[in-house]
NUNUFI-347881 format. One record per residue (C-alpha): x, y, z. Coordinates in steps of 0.001 Angstrom, whole numbers, m for minus. Example, Ala and Ser with C-alpha at 12.3 -4.5 7.8 and 13.67 -1.06 7.14 Angstrom:
REM residues 2
xx | yy | zz
12300 | m4500 | 7800 .
13670 | m1060 | 7140 .
REM end
This chain:
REM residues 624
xx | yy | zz
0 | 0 | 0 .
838 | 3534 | m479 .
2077 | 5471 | 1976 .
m462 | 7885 | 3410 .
m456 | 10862 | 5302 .
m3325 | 11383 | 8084 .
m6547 | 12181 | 6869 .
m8642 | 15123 | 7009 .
m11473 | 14039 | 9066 .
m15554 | 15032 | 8143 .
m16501 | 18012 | 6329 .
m14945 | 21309 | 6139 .
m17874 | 23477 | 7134 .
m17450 | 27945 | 7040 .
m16327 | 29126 | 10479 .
m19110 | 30906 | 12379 .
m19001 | 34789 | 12712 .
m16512 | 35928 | 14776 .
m14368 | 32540 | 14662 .
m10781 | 33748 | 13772 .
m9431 | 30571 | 12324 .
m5628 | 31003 | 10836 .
m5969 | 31328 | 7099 .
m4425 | 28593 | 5154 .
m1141 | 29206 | 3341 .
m1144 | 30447 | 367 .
m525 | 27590 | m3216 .
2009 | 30011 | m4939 .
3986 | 30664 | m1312 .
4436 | 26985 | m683 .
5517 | 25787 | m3921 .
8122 | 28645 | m3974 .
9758 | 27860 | 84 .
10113 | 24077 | m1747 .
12151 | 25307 | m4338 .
9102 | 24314 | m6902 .
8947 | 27188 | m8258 .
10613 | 31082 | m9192 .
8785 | 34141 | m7531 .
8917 | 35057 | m11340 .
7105 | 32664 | m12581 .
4587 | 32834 | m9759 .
4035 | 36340 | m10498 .
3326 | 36047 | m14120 .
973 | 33098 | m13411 .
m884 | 35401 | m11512 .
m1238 | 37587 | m13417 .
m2554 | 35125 | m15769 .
m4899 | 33872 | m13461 .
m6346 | 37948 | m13204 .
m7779 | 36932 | m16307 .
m8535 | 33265 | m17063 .
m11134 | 31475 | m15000 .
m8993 | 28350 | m13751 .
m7373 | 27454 | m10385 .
m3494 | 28632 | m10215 .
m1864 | 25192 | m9852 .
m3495 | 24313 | m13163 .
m2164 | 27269 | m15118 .
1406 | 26579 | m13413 .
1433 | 23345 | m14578 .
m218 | 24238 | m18066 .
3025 | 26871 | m18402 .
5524 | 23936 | m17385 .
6604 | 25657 | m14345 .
5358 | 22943 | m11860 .
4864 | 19563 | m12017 .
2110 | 17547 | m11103 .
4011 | 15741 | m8348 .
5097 | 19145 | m6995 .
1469 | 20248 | m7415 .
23 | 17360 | m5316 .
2910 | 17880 | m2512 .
1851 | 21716 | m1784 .
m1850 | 21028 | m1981 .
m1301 | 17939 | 760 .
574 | 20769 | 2743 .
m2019 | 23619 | 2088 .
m5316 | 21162 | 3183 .
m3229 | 19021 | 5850 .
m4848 | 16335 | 3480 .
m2858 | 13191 | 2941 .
m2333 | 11176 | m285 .
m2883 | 8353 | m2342 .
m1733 | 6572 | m5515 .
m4187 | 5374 | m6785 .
m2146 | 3243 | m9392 .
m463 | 1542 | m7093 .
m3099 | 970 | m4462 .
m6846 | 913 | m5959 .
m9673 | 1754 | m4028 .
m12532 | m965 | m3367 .
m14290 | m1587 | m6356 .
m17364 | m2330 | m4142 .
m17183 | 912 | m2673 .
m16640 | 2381 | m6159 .
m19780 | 4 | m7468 .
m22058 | 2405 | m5358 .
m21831 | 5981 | m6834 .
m23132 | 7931 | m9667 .
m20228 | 8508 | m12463 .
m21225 | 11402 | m14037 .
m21260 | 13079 | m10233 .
m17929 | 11441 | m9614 .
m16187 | 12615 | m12972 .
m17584 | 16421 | m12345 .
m16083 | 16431 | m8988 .
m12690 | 14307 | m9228 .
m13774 | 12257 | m6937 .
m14125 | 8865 | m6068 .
m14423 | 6402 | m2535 .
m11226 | 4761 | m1832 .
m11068 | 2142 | 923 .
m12818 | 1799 | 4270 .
m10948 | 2346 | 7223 .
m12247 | 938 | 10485 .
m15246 | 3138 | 11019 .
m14247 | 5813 | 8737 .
m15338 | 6126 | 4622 .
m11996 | 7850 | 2854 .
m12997 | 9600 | m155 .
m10099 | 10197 | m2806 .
m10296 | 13976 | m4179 .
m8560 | 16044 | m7168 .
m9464 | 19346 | m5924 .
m9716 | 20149 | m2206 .
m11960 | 23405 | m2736 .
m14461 | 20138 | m3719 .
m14500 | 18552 | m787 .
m18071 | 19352 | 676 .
m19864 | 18006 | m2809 .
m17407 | 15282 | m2984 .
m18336 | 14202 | 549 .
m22158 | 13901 | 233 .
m21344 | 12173 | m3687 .
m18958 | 9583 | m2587 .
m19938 | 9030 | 1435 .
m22208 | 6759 | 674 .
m23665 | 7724 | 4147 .
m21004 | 7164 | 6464 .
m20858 | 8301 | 9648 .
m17691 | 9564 | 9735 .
m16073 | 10409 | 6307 .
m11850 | 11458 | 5737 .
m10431 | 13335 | 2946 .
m7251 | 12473 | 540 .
m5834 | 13894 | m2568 .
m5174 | 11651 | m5587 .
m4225 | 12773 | m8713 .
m7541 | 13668 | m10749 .
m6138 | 11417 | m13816 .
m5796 | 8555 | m11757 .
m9632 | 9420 | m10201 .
m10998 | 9672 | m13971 .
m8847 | 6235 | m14907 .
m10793 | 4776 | m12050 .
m13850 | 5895 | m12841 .
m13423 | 5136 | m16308 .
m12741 | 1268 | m15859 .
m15442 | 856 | m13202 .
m17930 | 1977 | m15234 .
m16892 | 1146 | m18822 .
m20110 | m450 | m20095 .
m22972 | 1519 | m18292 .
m20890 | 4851 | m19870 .
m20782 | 3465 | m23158 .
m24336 | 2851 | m23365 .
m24972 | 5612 | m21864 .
m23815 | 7115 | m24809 .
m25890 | 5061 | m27351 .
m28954 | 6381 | m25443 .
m28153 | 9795 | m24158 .
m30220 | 11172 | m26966 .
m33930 | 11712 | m25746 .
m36316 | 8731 | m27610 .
m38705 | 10923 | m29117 .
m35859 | 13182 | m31134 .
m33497 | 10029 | m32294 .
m33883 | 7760 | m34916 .
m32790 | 4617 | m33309 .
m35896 | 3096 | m33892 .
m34826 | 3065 | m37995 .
m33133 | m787 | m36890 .
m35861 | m1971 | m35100 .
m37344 | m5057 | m37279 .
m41409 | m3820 | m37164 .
m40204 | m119 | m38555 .
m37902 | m1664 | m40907 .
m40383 | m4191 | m42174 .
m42686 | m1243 | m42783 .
m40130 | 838 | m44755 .
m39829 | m2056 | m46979 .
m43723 | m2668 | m46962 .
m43791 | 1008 | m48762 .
m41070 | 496 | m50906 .
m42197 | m2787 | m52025 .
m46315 | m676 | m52938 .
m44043 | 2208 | m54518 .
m43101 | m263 | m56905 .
m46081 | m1892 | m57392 .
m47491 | 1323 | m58624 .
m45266 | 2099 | m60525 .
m45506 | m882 | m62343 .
m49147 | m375 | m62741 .
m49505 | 3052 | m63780 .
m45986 | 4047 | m64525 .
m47135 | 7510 | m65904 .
m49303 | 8729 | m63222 .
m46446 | 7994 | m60857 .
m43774 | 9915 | m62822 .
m45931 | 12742 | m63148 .
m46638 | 12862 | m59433 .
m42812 | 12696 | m59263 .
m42219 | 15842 | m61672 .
m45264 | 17941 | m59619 .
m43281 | 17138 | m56366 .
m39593 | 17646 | m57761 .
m41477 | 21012 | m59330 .
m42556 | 22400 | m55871 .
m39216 | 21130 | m53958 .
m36592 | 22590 | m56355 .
m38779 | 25712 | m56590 .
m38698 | 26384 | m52723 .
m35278 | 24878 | m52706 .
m34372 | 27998 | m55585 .
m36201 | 30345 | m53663 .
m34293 | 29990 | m50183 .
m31022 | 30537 | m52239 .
m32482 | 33267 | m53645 .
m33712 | 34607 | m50298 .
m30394 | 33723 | m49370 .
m28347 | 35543 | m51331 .
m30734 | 38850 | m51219 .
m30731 | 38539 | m47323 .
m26652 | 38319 | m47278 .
m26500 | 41552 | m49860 .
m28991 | 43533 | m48287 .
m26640 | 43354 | m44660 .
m23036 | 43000 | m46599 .
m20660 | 41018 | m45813 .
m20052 | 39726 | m41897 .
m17110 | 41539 | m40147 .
m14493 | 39504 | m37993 .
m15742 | 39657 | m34528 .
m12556 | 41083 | m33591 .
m12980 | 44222 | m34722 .
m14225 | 46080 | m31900 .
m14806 | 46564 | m28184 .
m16974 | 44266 | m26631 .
m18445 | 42663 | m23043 .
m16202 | 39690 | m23381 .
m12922 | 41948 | m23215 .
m14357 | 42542 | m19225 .
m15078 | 39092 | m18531 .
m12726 | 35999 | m17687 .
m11743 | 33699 | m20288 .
m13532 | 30471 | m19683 .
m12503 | 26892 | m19990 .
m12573 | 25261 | m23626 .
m13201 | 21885 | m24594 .
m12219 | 20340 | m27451 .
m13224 | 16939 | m28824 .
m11715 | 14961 | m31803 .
m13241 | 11939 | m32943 .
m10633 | 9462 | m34543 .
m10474 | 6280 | m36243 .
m7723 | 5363 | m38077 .
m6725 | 8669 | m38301 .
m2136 | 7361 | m38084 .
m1462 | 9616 | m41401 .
m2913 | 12737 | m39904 .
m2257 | 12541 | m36063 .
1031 | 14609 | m35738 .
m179 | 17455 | m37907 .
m3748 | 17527 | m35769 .
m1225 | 17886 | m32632 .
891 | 20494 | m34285 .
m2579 | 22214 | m35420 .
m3954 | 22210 | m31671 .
m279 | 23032 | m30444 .
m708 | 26263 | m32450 .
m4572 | 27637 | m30789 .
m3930 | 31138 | m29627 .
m5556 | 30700 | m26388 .
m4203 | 29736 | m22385 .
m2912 | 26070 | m22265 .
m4271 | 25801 | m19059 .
m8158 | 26727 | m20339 .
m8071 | 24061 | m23009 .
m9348 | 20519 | m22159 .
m8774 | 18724 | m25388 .
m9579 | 15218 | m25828 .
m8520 | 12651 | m28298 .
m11533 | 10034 | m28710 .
m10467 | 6513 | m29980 .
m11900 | 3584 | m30365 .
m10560 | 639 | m27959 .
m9529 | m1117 | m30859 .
m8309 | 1534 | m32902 .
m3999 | 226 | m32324 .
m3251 | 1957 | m35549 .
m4221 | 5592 | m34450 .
m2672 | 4812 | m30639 .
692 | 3973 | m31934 .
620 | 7095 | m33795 .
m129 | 8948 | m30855 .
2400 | 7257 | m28451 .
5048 | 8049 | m31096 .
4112 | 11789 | m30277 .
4817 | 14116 | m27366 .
877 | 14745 | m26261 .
864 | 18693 | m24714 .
m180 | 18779 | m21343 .
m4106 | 19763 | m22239 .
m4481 | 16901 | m24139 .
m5425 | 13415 | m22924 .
m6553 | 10190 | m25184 .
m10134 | 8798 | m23983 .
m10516 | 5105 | m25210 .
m14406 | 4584 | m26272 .
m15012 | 776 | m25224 .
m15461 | m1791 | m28134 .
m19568 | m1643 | m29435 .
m21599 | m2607 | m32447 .
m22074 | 909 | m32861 .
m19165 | 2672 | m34087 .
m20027 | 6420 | m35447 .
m18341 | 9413 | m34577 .
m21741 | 11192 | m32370 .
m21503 | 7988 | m30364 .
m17717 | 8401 | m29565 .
m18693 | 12142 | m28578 .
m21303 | 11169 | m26049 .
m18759 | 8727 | m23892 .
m16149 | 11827 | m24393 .
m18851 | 14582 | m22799 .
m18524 | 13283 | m19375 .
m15256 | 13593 | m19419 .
m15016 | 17692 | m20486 .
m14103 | 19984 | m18251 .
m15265 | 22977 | m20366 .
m17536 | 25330 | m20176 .
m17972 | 25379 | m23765 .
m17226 | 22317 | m26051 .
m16361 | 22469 | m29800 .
m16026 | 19904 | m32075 .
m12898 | 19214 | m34038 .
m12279 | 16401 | m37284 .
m8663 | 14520 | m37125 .
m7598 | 16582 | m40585 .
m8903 | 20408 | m39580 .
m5986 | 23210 | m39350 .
m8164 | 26103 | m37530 .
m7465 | 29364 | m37907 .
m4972 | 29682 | m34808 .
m7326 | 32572 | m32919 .
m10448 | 30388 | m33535 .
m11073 | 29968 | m29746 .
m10525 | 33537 | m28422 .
m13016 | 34785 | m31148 .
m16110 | 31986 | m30333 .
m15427 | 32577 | m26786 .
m15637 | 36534 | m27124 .
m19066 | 36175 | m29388 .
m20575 | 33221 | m26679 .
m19875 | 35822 | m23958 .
m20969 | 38885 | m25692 .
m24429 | 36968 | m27087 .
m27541 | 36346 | m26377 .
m28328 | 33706 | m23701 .
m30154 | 31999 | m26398 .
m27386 | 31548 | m28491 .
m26224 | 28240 | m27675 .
m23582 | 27593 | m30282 .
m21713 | 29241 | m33019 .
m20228 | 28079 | m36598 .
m17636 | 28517 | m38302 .
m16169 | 28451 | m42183 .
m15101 | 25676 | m43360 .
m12875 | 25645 | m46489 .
m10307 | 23499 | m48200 .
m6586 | 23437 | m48143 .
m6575 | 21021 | m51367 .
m8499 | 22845 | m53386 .
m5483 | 23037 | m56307 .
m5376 | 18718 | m56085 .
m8239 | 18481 | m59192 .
m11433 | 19289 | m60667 .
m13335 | 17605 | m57818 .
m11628 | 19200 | m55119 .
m12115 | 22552 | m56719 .
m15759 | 21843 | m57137 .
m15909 | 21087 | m53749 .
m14175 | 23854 | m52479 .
m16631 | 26109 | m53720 .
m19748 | 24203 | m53083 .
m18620 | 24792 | m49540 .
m18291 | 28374 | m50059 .
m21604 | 28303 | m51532 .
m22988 | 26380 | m48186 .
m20943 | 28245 | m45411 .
m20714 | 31865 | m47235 .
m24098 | 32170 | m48648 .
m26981 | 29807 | m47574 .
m25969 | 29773 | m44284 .
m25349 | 33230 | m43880 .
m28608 | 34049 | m45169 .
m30448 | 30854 | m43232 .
m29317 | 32886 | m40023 .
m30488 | 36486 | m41162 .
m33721 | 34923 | m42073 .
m34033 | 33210 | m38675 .
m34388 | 30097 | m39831 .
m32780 | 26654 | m37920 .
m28956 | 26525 | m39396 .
m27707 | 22536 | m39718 .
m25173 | 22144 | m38134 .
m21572 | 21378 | m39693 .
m19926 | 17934 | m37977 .
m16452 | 20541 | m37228 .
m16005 | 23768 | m36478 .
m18750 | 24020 | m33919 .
m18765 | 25604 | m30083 .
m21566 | 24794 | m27568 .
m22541 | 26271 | m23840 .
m21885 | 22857 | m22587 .
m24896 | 23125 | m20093 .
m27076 | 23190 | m22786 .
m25877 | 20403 | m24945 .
m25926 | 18120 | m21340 .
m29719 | 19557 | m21036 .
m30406 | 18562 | m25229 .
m29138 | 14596 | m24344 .
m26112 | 15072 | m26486 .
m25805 | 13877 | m29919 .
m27920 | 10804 | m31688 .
m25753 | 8369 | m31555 .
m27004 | 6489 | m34653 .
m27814 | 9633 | m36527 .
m24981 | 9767 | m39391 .
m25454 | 13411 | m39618 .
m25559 | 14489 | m36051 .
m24492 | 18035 | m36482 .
m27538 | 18843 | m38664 .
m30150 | 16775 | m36825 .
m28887 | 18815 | m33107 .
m29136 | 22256 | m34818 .
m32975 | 21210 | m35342 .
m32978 | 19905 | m32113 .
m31615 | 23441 | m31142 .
m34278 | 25147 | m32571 .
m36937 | 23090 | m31271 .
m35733 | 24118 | m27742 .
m36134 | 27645 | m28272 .
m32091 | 27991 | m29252 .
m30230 | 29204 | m32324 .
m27044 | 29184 | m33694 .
m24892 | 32041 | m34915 .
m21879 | 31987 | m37719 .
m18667 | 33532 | m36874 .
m16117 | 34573 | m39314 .
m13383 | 32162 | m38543 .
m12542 | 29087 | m40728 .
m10616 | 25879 | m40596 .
m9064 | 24205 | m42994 .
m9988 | 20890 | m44066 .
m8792 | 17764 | m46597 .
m11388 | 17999 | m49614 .
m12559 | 14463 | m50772 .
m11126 | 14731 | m54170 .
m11362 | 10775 | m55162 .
m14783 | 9884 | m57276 .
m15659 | 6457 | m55304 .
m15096 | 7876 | m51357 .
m16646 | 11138 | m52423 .
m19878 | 9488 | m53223 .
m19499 | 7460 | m49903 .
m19497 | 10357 | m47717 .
m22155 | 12210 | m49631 .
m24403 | 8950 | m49158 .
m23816 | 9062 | m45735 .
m24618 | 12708 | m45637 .
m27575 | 12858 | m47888 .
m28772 | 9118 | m45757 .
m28591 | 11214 | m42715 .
m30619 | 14166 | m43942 .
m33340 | 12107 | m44778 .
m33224 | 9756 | m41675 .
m33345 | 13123 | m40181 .
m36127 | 14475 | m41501 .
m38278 | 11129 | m41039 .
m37110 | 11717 | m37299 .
m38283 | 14936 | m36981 .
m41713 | 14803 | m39002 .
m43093 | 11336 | m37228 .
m44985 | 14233 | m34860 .
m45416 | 17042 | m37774 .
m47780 | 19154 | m35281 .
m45389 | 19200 | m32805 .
m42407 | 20252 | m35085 .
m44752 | 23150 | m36206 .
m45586 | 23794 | m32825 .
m41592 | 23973 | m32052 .
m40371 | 25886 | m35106 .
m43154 | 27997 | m36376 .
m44509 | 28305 | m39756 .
m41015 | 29939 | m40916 .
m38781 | 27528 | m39368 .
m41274 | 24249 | m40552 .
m41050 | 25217 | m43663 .
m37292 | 25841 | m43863 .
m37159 | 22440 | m42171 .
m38762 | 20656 | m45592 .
m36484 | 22889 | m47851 .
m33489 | 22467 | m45963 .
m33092 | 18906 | m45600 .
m36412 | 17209 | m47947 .
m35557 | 19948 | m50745 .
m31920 | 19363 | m50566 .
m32466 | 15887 | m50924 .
m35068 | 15748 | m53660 .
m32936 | 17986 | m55334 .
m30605 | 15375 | m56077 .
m32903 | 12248 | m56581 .
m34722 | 14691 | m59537 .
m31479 | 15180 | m61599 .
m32638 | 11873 | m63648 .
m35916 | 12830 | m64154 .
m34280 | 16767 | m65389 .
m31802 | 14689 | m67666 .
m34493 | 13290 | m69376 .
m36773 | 15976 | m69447 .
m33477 | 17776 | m71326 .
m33458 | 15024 | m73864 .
m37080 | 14866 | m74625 .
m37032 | 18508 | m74942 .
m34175 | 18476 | m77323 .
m36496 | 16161 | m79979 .
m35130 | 13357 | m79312 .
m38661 | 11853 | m78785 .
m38619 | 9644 | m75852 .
m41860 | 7500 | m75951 .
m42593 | 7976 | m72324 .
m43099 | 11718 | m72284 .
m45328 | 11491 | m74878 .
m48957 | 11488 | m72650 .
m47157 | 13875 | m69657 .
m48846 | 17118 | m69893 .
m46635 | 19558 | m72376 .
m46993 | 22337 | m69510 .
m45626 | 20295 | m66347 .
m42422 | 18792 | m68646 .
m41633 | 22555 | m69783 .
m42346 | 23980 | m65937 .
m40104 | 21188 | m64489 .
m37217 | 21763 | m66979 .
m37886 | 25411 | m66591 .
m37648 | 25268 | m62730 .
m34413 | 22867 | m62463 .
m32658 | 25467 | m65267 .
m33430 | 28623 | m62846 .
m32234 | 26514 | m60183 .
m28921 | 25914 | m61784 .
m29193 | 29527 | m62345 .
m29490 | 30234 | m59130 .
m26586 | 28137 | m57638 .
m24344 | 29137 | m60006 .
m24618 | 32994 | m59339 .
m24121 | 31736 | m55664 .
m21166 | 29924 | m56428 .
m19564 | 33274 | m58168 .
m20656 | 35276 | m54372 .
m18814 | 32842 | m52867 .
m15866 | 32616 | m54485 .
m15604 | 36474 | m54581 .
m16186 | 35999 | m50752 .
m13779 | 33472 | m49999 .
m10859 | 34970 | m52030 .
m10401 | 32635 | m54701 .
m10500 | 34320 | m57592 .
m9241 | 31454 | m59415 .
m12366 | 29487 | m58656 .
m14346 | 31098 | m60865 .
m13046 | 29268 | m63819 .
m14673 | 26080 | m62520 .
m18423 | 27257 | m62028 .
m19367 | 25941 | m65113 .
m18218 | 22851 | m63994 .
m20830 | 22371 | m61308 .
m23116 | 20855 | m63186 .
m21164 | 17664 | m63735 .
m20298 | 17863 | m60241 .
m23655 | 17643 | m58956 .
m24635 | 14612 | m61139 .
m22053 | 12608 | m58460 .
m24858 | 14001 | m56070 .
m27552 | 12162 | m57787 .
m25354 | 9111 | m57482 .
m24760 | 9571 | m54145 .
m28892 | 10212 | m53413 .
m30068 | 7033 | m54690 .
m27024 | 5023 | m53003 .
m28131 | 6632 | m49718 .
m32083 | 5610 | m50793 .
m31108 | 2419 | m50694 .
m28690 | 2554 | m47477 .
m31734 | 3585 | m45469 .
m33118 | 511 | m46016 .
m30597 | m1836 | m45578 .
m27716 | m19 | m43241 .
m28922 | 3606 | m42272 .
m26625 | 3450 | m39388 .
m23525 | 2651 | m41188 .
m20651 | 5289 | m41195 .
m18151 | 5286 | m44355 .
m15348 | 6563 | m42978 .
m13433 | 9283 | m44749 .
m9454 | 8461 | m45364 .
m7720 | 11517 | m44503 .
m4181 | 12329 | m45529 .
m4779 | 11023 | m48956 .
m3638 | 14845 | m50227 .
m140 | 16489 | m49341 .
m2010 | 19523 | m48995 .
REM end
């Protein structure tokens, strides 16, 4: 057993008036009479402290003045608590059996061992000690205090309570708002039930069924055309968004808060060290970033790549135990416990942020409304140059991120979300559930699930960098997965239509349908606009033949305006995102979206047979 000093005995309760107890010595003092640490660096660290809201051993350890074991020794002096190693003597796993893990992780704190008549309760931070007695006592009569390093408590934790956390995190996401039902066999059955009448119908009246297909692909493209429109009149009539660091504002007089950061890997070895050197280079106090690396158990590739590496100080690898359910929202659920942010963003193993990316979401969270509950930023592509795909896809994100989105927000309609690049109020993603964990396109199914709470999400003018999908075959992967999600998505969100109205309002319902029904119609209708082309060309395909002259011509003349439409966006926003050279490949969108159709009916078909699979993106395909 580790040697331990004496305990701290019960609770440590205020003095009453008038009781002139000796104050306790000071962190900084102690550390510097050991020899721990220069009076220079102690005054510079508080200094820092003036401004950041985070305990001064953390920020001296954060700057690589003090070390954890130093740390521990001058917080055992400052309590009069003892302590224990909890590596090399474990506390009772019975005793550890009986608490709540969420409480336990919040607190760093966990039982350790009983002692005769007295319950000893192992604690990270001794200003915790009341709310780590009444989490951990378990009811004791008598109750003693002693530090342990707060990785070791979280370790602990963590292997007690591996499989209730990772279901946890299949199920964190409230029933009624995920679509976990999709792989249950009655719904399933039922799916295929309609699919199997859809084709029986068309079979027996093929041409009332295509022209109910051109009247619906009519109306969606049309409101589809119209929001870009809207769009792109909305984001001209307001200019263009200034950098948020432009001027004075509330969040210069406030603290900076804590900041976590979680990145989802998987087989992510050709990326790893330039993620680390990308994090390395944040503009924003080491000791206010919590940044954790989520793997999956079995994931040895990415975790030799990472031991290879020298991990900074705020950044620690959680393992996500081995499930049937592998997807990226999942991971993030087991990782939220963990965070000790007040805010949590969401990195992807290949993004380079823009280095003051933190400082400016935390000064717009702090200067917003209360309702804001999470801001966006740009995304863009450092291999745009690799080909014509990559280009294409480069400024379809421009399009997405510089126009629609822009104009989404000054319409006040619900913005989906993007899966990087994103910053949350952590209470209020712990009071939405989280993520849906078998939701492919979790970003964009929790900004709905924003707006249905009465929240909304604002754009910031920041970007990251990302690794463009410029290969034909995993490009239509990940748009199957993406376009799969959408419509899983929507099916989710319209199984209680009244109740989405009721949430959204008339505005936001019906942005709902563009946004994600529209978006995906749009692609499933570029067969039916091909041959609509044709037959209007003269080259007399029998099957138009008893289709009402007027619907063909509106249909053709609706998808053309459409084009029309997206293509003057994609000249705004490559004017907007400084690339010039883009502009060359507009024309070439139009070939690029026909991958889109391919990728629609793949995902069609996905939702009936795997809509929870995830294709996982290579990264580090491009030299960038």
């Amino acid at each position: 057993m580790a040697a331990i000093l004496p305990f701290s005995s019960a609770i440590a309760v205020p003095a009453p008036a008038g009781d002139r107890r000796p104050q306790r010595p000071r962190l900084g003092d102690l550390l510097v009479e050991a020899g721990a640490l220069a009076p220079a660096a102690l005054s510079e660290a508080l200094d820092q402290q003036a401004g950041q809201d985070q305990r001064l051993g953390r920020i001296l350890v954060a700057n690589g003045v003090v070390t954890n074991e130093a740390l521990g020794d001058a917080l055992s002096r400052q309590s009069g608590l003892g302590q224990i190693d909890l590596a090399k003597s474990p506390p009772d796993p019975t005793l550890v059996a009986g608490v709540d893990p969420y409480r336990c992780l919040a607190l760093e704190a966990v039982p350790w061992r009983q002692v005769g008549g007295t319950r000893v309760v192992a604690i990270g931070n001794p200003e915790q000690a009341e709310a780590a007695i009444a989490a951990c006592g378990g009811g004791a009569a008598k109750v003693a205090l002693a530090l342990a390093a707060p990785e070791d408590i979280r370790r602990t934790l963590t292997e007690a309570f591996a499989g209730r956390l990772r279901d946890d995190a299949r199920g964190r996401c409230p029933e009624a708002y995920s679509c976990r039902g999709w792989t249950e066999t009655p719904r399933v059955s039922r799916a295929v039930a309609i699919a199997a009448a859809l084709l029986a119908a068309t079979a027996a009246a093929p041409l009332l069924v295509l022209q109910l297909l051109m009247g619906w692909a009519l109306v969606a493209n049309t409101m589809t055309m119209g929001l870009r429109l809207t769009a792109l009149f909305a984001r001209a009539s307001v200019g263009r968004v200034e950098p948020w660091h432009s001027g004075p504002r509330l969040a210069d007089y406030k603290k900076l808060p804590r900041v976590s950061i979680l990145v989802p890997l998987l087989r992510e070895e050709k990326v790893a060290q330039r993620l680390l050197e990308a994090l390395a280079a944040m503009d924003y106090p080491a000791a206010l970033l919590d940044i954790k690396l989520v793997l999956e158990e079995d994931d040895v590739i990415t975790r030799a790549a990472l031991a290879q590496a020298a991990l900074p100080r705020s950044v620690e690898v959680l393992s996500v135990p081995t499930d049937l359910l592998k997807t990226k929202p999942k991971a993030m659920n087991y990782a939220l416990p963990f965070c000790r942010g007040d805010i949590v963003g969401i990195y992807d193993a290949e993004d380079r942020p823009d280095p003051g990316q933190i400082r400016a979401v935390v000064q717009h969270l702090q200067s917003a409304a209360p309702e804001v509950a999470c801001v966006q930023g740009y995304l863009d592509f450092y291999n745009s140059g690799d080909n014509w795909l990559s280009r294409c896809f480069t400024l379809e994100y421009a399009i997405w991120f510089r126009v629609v989105l822009l104009g989404v927000q000054r319409l006040g309609l619900p913005i989906p979300l993007g899966g990087t690049t994103v910053f949350f109020r952590r209470g209020i993603l712990e009071q939405l559930g989280g993520w849906d964990a078998h939701n492919v396109t979790e970003d964009a199914d929790l900004g709905m699930r924003l707006a249905r709470f009465g929240y909304r999400c604002e754009m910031i003018a920041s970007t990251t960098w990302e690794e463009a999908n410029c290969r034909v075959g995993p490009w239509i992967r990940q748009r199957s997965r993406w376009l799969k999600g959408y419509a899983v998505t929507w099916a989710t969100h319209m199984r209680r239509p009244r109740a989405l109205w009721r949430d959204l309002g008339p505005a936001g319902f019906v942005g709902f349908q563009v946004l994600f029904l529209g978006a995906i119609t749009s692609y499933l209708s570029l067969p039916l606009f091909w041959a609509a082309l044709v037959a209007g060309l003269g080259f007399g395909l029998d099957v138009w033949s008893g289709l009402p002259p007027a619907l063909v011509w509106s249909f053709a003349a609706s998808m053309i305006a459409g084009q029309a439409v997206m293509l003057t966006a994609a000249v705004v926003a490559a004017r907007d995102s400084k690339r010039p050279g883009l502009l060359a490949w507009v024309a070439a969108l139009p070939f690029y979206w026909s991958l889109g159709a391919v990728a629609a009916w793949r995902a069609i078909a996905e939702i009936f047979t795997r809509p929870t699979f995830w294709h996982k993106t290579e990264h580090g395909v491009s030299a960038g």
